[in-house]
SEDREN-408568 format. One record per residue (C-alpha): residue number from 0; residue in three letters; x, z, y. Coordinates in steps of 0.02 Angstrom, whole numbers, plus 50000, padded with zeros to 5 digits. Layout:
SEDREN-408568
<node seq="NUM" type="Ala" u="X" w="Z" v="Y"/>
...
end
This chain:
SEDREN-408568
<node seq="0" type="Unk" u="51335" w="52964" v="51906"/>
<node seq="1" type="Unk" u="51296" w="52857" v="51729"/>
<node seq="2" type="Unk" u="51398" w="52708" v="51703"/>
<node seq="3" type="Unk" u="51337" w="52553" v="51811"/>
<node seq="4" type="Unk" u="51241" w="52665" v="51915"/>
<node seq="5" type="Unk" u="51190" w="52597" v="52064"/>
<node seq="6" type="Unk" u="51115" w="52710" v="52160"/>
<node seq="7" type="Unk" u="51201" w="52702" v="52344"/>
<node seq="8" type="Unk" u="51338" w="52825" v="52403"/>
<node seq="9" type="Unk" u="51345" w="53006" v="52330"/>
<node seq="10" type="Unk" u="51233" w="53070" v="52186"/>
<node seq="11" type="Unk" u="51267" w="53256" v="52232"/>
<node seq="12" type="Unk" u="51133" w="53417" v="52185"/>
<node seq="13" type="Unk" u="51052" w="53425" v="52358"/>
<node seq="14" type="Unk" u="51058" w="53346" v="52531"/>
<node seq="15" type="Unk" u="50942" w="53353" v="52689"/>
<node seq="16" type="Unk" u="50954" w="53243" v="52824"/>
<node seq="17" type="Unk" u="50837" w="53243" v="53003"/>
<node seq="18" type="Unk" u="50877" w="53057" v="53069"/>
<node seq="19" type="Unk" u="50827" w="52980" v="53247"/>
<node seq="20" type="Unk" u="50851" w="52804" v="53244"/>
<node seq="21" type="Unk" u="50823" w="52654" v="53089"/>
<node seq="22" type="Unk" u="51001" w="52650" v="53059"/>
<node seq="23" type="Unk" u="51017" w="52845" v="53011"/>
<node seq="24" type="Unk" u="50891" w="52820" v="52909"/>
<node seq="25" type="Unk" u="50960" w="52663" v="52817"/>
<node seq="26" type="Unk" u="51111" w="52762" v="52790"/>
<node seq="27" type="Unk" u="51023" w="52923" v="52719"/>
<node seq="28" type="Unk" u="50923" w="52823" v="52595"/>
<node seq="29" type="Unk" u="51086" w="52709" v="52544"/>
<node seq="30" type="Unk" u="51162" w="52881" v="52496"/>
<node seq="31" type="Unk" u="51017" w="52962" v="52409"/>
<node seq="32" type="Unk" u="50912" w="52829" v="52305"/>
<node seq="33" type="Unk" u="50945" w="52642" v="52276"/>
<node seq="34" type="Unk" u="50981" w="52472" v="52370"/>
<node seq="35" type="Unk" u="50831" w="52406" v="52435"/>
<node seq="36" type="Unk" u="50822" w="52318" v="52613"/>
<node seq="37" type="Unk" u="50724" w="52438" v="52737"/>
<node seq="38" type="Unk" u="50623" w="52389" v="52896"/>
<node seq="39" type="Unk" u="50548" w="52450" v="53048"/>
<node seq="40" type="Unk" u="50453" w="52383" v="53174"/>
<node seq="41" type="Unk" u="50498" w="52499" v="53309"/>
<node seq="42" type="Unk" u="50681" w="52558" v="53242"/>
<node seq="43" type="Unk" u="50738" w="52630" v="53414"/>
<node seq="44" type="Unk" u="50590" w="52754" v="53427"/>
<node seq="45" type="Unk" u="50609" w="52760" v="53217"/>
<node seq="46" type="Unk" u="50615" w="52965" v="53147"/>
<node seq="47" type="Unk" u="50634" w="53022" v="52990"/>
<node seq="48" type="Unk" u="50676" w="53181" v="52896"/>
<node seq="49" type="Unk" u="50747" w="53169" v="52713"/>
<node seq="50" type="Unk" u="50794" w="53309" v="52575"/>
<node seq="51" type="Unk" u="50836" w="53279" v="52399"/>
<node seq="52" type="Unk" u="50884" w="53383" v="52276"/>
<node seq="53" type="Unk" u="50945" w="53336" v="52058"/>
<node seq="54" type="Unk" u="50943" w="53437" v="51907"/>
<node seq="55" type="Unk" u="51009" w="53353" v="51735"/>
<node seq="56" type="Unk" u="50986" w="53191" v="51806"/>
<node seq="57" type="Unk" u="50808" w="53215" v="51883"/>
<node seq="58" type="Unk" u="50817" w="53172" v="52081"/>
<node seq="59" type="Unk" u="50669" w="53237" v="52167"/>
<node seq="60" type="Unk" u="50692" w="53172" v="52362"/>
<node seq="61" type="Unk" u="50562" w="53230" v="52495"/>
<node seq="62" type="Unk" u="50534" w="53074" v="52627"/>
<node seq="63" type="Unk" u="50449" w="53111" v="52784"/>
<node seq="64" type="Unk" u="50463" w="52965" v="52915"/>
<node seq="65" type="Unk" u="50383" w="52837" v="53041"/>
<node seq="66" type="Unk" u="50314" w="52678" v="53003"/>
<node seq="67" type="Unk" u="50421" w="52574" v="52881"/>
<node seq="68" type="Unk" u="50442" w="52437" v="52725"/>
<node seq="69" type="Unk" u="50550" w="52447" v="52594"/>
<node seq="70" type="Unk" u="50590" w="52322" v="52460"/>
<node seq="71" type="Unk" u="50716" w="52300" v="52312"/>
<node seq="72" type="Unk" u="50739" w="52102" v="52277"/>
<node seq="73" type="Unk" u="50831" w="52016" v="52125"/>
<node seq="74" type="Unk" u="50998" w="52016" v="52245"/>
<node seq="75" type="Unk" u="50975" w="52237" v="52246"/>
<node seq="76" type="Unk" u="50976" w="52244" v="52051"/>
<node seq="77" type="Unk" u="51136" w="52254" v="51933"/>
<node seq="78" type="Unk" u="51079" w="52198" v="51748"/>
<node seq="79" type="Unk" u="51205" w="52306" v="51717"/>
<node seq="80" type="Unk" u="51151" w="52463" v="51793"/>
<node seq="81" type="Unk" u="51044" w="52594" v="51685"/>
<node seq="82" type="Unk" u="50864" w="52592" v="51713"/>
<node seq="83" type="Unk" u="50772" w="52720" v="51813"/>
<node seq="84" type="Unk" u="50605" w="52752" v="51827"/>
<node seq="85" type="Unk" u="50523" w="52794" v="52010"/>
<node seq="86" type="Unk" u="50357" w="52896" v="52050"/>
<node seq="87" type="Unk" u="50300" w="52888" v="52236"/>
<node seq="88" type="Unk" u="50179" w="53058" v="52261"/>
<node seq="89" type="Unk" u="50100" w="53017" v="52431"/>
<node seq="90" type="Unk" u="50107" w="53184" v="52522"/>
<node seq="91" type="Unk" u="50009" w="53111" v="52669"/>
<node seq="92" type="Unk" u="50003" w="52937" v="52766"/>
<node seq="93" type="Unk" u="49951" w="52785" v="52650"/>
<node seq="94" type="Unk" u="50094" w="52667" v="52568"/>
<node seq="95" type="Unk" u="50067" w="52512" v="52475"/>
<node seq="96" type="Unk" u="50154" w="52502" v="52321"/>
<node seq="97" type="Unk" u="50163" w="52292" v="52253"/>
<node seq="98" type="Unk" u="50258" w="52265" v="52082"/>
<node seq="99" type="Unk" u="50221" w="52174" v="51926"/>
<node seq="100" type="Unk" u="50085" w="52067" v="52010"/>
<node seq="101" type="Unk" u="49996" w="52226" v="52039"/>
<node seq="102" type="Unk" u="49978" w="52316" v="52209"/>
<node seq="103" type="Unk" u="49949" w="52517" v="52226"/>
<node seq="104" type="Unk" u="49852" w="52579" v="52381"/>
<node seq="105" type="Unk" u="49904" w="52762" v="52374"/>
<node seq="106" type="Unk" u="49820" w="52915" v="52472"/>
<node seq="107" type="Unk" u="49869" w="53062" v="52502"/>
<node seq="108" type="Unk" u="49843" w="53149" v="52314"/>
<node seq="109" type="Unk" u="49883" w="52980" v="52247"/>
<node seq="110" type="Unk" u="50054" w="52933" v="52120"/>
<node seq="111" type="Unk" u="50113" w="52795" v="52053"/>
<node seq="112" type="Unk" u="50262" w="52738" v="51934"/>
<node seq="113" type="Unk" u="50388" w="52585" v="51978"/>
<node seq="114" type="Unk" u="50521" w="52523" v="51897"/>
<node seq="115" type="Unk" u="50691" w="52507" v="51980"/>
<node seq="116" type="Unk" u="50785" w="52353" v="51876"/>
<node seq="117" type="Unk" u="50612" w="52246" v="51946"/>
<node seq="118" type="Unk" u="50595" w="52208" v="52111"/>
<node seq="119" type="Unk" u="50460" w="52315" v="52215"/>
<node seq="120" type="Unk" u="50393" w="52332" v="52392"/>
<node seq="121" type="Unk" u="50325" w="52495" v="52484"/>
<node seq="122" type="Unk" u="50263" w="52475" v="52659"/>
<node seq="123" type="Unk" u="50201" w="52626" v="52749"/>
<node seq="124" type="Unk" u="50089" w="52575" v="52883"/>
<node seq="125" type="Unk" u="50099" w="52749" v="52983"/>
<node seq="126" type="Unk" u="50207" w="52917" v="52981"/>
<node seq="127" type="Unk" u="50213" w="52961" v="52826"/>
<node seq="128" type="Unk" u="50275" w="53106" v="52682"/>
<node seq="129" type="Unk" u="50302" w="53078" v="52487"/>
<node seq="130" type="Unk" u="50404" w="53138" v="52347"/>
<node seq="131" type="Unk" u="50499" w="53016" v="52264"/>
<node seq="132" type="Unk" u="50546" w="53069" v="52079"/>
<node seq="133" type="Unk" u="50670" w="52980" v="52013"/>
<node seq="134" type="Unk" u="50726" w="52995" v="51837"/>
<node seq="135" type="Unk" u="50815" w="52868" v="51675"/>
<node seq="136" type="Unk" u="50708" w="52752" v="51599"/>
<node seq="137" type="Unk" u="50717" w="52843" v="51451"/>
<node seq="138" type="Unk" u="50672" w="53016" v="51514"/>
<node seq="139" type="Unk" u="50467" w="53003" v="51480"/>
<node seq="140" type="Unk" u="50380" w="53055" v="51303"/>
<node seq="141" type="Unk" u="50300" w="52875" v="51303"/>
<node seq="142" type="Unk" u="50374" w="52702" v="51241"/>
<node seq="143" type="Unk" u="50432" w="52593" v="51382"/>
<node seq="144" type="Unk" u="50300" w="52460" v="51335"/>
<node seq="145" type="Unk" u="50165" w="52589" v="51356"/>
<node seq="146" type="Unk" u="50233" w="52639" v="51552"/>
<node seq="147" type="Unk" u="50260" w="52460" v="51592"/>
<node seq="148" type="Unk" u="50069" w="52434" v="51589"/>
<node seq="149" type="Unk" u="50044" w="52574" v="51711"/>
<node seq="150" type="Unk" u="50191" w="52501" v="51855"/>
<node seq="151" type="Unk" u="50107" w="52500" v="52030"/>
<node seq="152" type="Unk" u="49942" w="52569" v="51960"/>
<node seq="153" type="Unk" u="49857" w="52690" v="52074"/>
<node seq="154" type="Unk" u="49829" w="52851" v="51996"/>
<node seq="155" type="Unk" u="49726" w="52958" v="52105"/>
<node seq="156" type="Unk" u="49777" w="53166" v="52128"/>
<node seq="157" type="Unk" u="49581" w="53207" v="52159"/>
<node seq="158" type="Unk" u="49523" w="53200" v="51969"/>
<node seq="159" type="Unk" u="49583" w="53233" v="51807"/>
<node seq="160" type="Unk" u="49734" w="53280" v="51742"/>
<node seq="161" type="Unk" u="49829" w="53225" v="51917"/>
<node seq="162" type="Unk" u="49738" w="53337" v="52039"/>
<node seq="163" type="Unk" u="49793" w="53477" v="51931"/>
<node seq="164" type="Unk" u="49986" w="53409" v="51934"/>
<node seq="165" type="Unk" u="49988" w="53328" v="52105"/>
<node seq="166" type="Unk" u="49978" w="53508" v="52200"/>
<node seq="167" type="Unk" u="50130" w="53579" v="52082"/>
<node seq="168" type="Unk" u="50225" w="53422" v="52148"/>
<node seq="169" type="Unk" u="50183" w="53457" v="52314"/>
<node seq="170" type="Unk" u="50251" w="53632" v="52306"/>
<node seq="171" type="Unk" u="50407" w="53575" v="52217"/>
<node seq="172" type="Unk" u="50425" w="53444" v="52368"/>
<node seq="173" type="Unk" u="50415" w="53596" v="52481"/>
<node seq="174" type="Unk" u="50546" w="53713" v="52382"/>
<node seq="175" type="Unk" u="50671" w="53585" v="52326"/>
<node seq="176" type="Unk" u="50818" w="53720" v="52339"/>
<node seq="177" type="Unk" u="50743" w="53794" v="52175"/>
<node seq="178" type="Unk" u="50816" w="53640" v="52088"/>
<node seq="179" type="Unk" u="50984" w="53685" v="52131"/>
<node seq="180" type="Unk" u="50976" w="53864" v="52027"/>
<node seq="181" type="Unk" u="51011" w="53898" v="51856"/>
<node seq="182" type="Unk" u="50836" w="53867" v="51808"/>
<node seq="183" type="Unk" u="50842" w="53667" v="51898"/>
<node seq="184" type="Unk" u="50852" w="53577" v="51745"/>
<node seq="185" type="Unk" u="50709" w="53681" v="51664"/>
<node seq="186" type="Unk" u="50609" w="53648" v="51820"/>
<node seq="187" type="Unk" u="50668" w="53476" v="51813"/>
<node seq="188" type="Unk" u="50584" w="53462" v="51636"/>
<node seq="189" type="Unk" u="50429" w="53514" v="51681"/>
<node seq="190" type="Unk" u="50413" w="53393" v="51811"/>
<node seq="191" type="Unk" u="50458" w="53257" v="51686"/>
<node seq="192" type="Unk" u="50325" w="53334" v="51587"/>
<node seq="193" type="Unk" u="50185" w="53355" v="51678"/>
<node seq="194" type="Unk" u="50219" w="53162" v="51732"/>
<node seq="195" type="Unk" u="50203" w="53108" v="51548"/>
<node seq="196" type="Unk" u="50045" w="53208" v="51539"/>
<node seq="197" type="Unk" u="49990" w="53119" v="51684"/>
<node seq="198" type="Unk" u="50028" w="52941" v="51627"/>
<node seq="199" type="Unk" u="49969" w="52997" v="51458"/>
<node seq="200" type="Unk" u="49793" w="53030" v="51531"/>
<node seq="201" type="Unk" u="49799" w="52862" v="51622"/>
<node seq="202" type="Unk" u="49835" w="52770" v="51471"/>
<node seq="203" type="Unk" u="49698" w="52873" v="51384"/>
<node seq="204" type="Unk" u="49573" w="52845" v="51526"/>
<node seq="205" type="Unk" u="49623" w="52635" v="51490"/>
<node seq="206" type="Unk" u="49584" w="52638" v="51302"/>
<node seq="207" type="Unk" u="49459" w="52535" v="51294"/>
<node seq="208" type="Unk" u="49543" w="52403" v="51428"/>
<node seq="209" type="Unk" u="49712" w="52418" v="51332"/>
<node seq="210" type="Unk" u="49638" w="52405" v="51154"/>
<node seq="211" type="Unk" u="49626" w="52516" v="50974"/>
<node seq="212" type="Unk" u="49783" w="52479" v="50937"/>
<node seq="213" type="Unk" u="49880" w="52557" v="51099"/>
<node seq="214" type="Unk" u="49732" w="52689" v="51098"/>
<node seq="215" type="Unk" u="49776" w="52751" v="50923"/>
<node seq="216" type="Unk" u="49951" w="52728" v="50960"/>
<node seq="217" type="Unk" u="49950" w="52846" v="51115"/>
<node seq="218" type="Unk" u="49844" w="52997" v="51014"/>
<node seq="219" type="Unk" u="49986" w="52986" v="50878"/>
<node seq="220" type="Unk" u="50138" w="53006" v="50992"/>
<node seq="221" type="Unk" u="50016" w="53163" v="51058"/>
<node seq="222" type="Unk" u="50019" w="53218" v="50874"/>
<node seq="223" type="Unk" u="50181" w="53194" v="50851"/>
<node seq="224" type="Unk" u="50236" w="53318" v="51008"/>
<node seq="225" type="Unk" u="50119" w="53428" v="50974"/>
<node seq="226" type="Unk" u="50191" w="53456" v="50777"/>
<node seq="227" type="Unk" u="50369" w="53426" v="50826"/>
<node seq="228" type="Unk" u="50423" w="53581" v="50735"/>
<node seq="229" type="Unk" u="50331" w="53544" v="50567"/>
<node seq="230" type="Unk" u="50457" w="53510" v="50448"/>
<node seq="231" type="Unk" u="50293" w="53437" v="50363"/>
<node seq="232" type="Unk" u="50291" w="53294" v="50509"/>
<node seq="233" type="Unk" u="50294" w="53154" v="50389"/>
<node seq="234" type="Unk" u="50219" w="52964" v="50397"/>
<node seq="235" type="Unk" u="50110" w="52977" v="50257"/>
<node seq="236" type="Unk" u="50032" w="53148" v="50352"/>
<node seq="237" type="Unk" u="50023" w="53055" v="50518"/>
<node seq="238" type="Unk" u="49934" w="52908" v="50452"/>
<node seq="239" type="Unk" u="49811" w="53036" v="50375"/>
<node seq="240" type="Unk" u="49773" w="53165" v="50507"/>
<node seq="241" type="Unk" u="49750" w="52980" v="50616"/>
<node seq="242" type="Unk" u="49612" w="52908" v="50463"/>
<node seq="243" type="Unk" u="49737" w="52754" v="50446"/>
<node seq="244" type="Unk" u="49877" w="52695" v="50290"/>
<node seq="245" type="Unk" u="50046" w="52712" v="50321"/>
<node seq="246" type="Unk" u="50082" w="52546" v="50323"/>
<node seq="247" type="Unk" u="49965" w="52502" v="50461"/>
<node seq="248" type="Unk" u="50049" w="52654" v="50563"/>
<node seq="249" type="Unk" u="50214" w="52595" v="50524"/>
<node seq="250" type="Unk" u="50156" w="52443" v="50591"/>
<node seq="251" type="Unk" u="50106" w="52526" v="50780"/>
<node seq="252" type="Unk" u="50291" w="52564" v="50797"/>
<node seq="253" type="Unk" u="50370" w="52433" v="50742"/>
<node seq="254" type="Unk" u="50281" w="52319" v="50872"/>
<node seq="255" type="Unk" u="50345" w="52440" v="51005"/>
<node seq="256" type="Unk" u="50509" w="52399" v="50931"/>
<node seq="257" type="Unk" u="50543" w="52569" v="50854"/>
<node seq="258" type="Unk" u="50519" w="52682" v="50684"/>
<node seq="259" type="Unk" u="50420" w="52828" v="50657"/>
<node seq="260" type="Unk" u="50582" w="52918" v="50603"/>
<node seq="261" type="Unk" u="50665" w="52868" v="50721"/>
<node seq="262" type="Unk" u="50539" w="52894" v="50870"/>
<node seq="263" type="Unk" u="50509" w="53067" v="50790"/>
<node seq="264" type="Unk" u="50704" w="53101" v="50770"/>
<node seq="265" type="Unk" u="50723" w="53057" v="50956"/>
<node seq="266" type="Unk" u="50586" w="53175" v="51009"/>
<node seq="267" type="Unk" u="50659" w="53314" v="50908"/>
<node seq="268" type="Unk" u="50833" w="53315" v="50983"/>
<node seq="269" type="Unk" u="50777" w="53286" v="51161"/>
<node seq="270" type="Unk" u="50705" w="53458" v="51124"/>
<node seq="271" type="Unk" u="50844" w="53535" v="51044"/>
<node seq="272" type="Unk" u="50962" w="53463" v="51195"/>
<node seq="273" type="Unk" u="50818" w="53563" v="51320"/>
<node seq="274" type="Unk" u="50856" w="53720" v="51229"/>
<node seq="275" type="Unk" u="51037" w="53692" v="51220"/>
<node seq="276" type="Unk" u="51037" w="53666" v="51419"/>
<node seq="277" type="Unk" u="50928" w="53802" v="51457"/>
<node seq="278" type="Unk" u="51010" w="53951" v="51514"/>
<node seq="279" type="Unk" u="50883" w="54082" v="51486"/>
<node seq="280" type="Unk" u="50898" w="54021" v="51272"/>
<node seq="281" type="Unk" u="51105" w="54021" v="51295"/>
<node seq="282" type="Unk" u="51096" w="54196" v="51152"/>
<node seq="283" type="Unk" u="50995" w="54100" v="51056"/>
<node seq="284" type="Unk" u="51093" w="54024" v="50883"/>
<node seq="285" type="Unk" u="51105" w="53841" v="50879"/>
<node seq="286" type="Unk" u="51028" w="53847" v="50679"/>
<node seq="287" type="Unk" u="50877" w="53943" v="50770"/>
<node seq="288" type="Unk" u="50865" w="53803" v="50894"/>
<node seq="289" type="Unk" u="50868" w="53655" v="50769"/>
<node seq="290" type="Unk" u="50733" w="53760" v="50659"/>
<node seq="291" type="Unk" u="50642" w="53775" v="50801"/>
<node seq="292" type="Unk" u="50619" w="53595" v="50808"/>
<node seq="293" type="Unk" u="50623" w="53542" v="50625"/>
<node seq="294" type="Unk" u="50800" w="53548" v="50576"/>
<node seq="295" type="Unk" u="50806" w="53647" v="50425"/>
<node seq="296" type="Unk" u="50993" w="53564" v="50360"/>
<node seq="297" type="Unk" u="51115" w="53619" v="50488"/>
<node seq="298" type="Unk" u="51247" w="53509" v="50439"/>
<node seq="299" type="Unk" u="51148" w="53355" v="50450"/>
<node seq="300" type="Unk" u="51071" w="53426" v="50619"/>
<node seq="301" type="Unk" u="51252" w="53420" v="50700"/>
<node seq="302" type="Unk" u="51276" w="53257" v="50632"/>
<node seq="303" type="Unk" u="51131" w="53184" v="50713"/>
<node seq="304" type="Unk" u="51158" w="53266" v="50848"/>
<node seq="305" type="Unk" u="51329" w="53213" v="50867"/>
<node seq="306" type="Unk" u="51280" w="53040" v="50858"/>
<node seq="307" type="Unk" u="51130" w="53042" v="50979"/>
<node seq="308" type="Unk" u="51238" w="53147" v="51119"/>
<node seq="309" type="Unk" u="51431" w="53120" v="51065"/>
<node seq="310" type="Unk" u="51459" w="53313" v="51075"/>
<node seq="311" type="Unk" u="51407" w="53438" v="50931"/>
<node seq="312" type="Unk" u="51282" w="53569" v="50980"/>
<node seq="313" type="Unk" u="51399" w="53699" v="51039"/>
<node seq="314" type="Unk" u="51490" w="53577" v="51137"/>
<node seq="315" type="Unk" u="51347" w="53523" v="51230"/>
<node seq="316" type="Unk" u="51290" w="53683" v="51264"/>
<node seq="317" type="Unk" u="51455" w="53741" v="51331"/>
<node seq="318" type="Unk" u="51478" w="53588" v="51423"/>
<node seq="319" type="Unk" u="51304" w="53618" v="51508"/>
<node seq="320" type="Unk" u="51350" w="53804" v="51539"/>
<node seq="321" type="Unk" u="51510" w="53732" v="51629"/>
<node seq="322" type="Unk" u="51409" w="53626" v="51747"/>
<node seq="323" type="Unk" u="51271" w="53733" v="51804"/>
<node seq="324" type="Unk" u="51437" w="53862" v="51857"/>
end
């Protein structure tokens, strides 16, 4: 677990669980996602069936259960404790997602994101199936201020860019053992991928609502991943593929608290630390890596790196190595 975690009760690579009875069912969830107070309204006659699975600190848990409530107050949440990030994928059933003054009526098909350091409420009106995702705060390819306007917004799986990534979740929901090979954390990725591409659409699809300023904000992070490699990837080149100065694009970051150096930076060593971790690149030289992804200095790519991780490349890559054995 991450410091001041505070998820309940083990945070191991897999568990399954088949529960008759509320209680067994309180107790599986304490163990594999996060205080919240559950309730049923018939907890003697209660089932439930429960299997999670986490690669590289992506916890994927499939819930299948009666009719139930669930909700994290101010008394569930440690300041303290990292913040994670929650997607509900409603498998089938109907749940109500409420957070941020905003309620989610989700079918099956249907996602949406929550946050777990605010409080929340799910109520599930009948028996029910979803996959909860669960993943750091800082695990998306979008600035927190752009997923904050998209908590407890339904996003339906029956158009757009969902209905192509809602059946891949359902599959993964159904295999979840796959996360526990040595390709997990790569599948793991491209989970947390296809989930930015999602919210990415969403945001797109909200433009106008949300304004030209987040609009041309969200097509330059899109430029950015897409020429991550480029050592050419430069602010004055950004501004100009995007028709805009510099300093008005230096501006867009800086009221999302951030740089464009550093926001690029960031994007370029979560990459490198993907490559590093993945097993299937373990021949591959760590210079070729950090090319890869725009690092022409090596020196000054272990530096950086060093400072964003606390290991140097080969370190980390051994260290992941170690922990997939």
């Amino acid at each position: 677990m991450h410091p001041h975690d505070d998820r309940g009760g083990e945070s191991a690579a897999g568990m399954s669980s088949v529960s008759r009875g509320f209680a067994a069912f309180r107790e599986a969830m304490a163990r594999s996602l996060i205080p919240m107070q559950l309730t049923s309204f018939s907890p003697e006659s209660f089932w439930s069936r429960i299997r999670s699975a986490e690669a590289d600190h992506v916890q994927l848990t499939e819930i299948t259960a009666s009719r139930h409530t669930a909700v994290r107050d101010a008394g569930h949440i440690d300041a303290r404790a990292e913040g994670f990030l929650k997607v509900n994928v409603q498998l089938s059933g109907t749940g109500l997602l409420i957070q941020d003054n905003r309620q989610a009526l989700l079918r099956p098909g249907d996602l949406a994101i929550y946050d777990t350091q605010r409080t929340f409420s799910l109520a599930f009106e009948d028996d029910s199936r979803s996959l909860v995702v669960m993943f750091p705060r800082g695990s998306l390819d979008l600035p927190p201020e752009l997923v904050d306007r998209l908590t407890a917004v339904t996003i339906s799986g029956r158009a757009g860019v969902a209905n192509l990534v809602v059946p891949f979740l359902s599959q993964v929901a159904s295999n979840l053992d796959q996360l526990r090979s040595p390709l997990g954390p790569r599948l793991a990725h491209n989970v947390l991928d296809l989930l930015s591409t999602t919210l990415s659409a969403e945001l797109a699809d909200r433009a106008p609502e949300l304004g030209h300023g987040a609009a041309l904000f969200h097509r330059v992070l899109d430029y950015i991943d897409v020429n991550l490699g480029s050592p050419s990837l430069t602010p004055d080149g950004i501004a100009a593929a995007h028709y805009v100065s510099t300093r008005h694009l230096h501006g867009l970051f800086q009221a999302q608290g951030t740089t464009i150096a550093s926001w690029v930076r960031g994007r370029r060593l979560e990459r490198c630390c993907r490559d590093l971790h993945d097993p299937s690149l373990a021949e591959r030289p760590v210079s070729e890596i950090a090319r890869r992804w725009g690092f022409l200095d090596s020196a000054h790519f272990c530096r950086v790196f060093k400072a964003h991780s606390g290991l140097t490349p080969t370190e980390f890559r051994a260290l992941s190595a170690a922990r997939a054995h």
